[in-house]
C-alpha positions as CSV (number, residue, x, y, z in Angstrom):
1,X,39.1,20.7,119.4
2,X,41.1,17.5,118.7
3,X,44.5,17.0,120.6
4,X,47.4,14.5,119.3
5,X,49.0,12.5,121.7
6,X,51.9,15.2,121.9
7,X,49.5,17.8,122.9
8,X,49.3,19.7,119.6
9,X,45.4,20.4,117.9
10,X,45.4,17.8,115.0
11,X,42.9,20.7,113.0
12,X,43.8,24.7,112.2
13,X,41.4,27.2,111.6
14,X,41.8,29.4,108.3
15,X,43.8,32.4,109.9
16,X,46.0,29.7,111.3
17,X,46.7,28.5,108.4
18,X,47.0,31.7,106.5
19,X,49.5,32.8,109.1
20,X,51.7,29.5,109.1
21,X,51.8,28.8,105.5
22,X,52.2,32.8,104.2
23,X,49.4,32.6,101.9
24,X,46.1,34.7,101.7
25,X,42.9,33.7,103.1
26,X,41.8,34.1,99.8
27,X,44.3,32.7,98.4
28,X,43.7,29.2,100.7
29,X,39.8,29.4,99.5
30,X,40.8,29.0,96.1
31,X,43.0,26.3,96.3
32,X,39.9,24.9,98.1
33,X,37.6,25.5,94.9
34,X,39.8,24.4,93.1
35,X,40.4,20.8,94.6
36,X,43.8,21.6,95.7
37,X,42.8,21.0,99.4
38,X,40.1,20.3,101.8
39,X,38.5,21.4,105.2
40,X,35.1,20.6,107.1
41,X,33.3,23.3,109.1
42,X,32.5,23.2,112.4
43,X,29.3,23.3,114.1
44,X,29.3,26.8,114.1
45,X,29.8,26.6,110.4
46,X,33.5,27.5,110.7
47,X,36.4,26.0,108.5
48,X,38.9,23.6,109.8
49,X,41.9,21.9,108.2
50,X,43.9,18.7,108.8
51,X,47.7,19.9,110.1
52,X,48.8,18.1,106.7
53,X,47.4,21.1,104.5
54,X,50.3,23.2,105.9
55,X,52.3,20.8,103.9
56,X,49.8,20.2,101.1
57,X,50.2,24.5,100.7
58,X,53.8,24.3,100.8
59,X,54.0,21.7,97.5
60,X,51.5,23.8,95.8
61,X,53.6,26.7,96.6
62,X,56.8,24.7,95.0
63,X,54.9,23.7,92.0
64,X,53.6,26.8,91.5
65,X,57.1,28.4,91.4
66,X,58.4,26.3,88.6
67,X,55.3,27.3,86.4
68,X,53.5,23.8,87.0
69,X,50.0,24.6,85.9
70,X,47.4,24.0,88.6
71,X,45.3,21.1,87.4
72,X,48.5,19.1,87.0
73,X,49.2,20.3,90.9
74,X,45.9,19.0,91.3
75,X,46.3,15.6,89.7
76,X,49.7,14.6,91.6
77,X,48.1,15.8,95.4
78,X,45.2,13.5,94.4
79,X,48.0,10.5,94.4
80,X,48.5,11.4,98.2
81,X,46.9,9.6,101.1
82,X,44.3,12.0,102.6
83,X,44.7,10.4,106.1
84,X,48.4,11.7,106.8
85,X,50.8,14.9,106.1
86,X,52.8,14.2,102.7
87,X,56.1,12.7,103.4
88,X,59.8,12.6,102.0
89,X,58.9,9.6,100.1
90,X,55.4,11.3,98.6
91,X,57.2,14.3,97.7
92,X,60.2,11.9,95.8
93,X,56.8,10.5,94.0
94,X,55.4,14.0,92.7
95,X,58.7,15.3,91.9
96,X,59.6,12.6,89.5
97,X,56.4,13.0,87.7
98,X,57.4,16.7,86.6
99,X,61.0,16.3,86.6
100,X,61.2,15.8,82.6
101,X,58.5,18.4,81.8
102,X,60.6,20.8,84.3
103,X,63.8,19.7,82.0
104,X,62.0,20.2,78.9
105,X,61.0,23.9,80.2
106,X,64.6,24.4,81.1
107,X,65.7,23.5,77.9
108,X,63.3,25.6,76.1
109,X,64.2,28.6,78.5
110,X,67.8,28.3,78.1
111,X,67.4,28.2,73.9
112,X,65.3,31.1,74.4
113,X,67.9,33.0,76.2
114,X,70.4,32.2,74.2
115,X,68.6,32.9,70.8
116,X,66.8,36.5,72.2
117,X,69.6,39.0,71.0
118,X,69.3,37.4,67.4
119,X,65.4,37.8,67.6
120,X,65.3,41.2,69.1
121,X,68.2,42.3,66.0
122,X,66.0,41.0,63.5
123,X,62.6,42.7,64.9
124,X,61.0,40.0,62.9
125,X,61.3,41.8,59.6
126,X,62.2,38.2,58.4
127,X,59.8,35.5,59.7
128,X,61.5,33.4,57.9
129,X,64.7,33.6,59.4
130,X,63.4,34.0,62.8
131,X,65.0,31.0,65.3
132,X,62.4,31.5,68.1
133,X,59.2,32.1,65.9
134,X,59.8,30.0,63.0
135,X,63.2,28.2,63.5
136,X,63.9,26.6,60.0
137,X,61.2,27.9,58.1
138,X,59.1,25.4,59.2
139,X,56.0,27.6,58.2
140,X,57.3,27.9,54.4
141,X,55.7,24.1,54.2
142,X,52.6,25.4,54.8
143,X,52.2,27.8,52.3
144,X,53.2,31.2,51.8
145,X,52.3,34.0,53.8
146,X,51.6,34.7,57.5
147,X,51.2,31.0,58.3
148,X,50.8,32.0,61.7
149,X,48.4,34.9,61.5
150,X,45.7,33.1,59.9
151,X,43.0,31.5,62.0
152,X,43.0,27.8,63.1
């Protein structure tokens, strides 16, 4: 077992981690396979972690929430140092990379909301009328019939 120089163990075991970050076991193996974070096992074969994957599970769990897929979760941890816990200044980093996505999403979201009692009065007896679906009649350029039924 490693100590800091305040006294605390610089490496967690699984269930440690489990427990502080509210995620499953399970849950903390898959991140693993999936690149997301890292251990090493012990001599006795046992996982550890670095005390920065509590914060490394606490992005993910952020990202996660606002519907950011997990390869692109993947692709902004790999821009953090792997020697130290993710700062103020890290997190400033990965945030601006999915700040415009996130605004697109919103703005897409919000149109949605806003349209959805138009769309559910039509029952989409007129696709071409349809402002979710087919707003313009953008599929009328391609031809008639069920432009969107037909396979790639």
């Amino acid at each position: 077992m490693t100590k800091s120089s305040c006294g605390l163990r610089r490496e967690l075991t699984v269930g440690e981690v489990a427990e502080r970050s509210g995620v499953a076991v399970s849950t903390l193996h898959f991140y693993e396979s999936k690149g997301l974070i890292s251990s090493w096992r012990t001599d006795g074969n046992q996982r550890r972690y670095g005390r920065d994957v509590l914060r490394r599970v606490a992005i993910i769990k952020v990202a996660q929430t606002t519907g950011i897929p997990l390869a692109e979760i993947r692709a902004a941890l790999e821009t953090l140092p792997n020697s130290r816990t993710p700062n103020a200044k890290d997190w400033a980093k990965l945030s601006a990379r999915w700040r415009e996505d996130l605004d697109l999403r919103i703005k897409q979201l919000t149109r949605l909301r806003d349209r959805l009692e138009k769309c559910i009065g039509c029952g989409c007896l007129s696709m071409d009328g349809c402002p979710l679906r087919n707003p313009g009649d953008k599929a009328a350029e391609q031809g008639s019939g069920a432009q969107y039924l037909k396979p790639a």
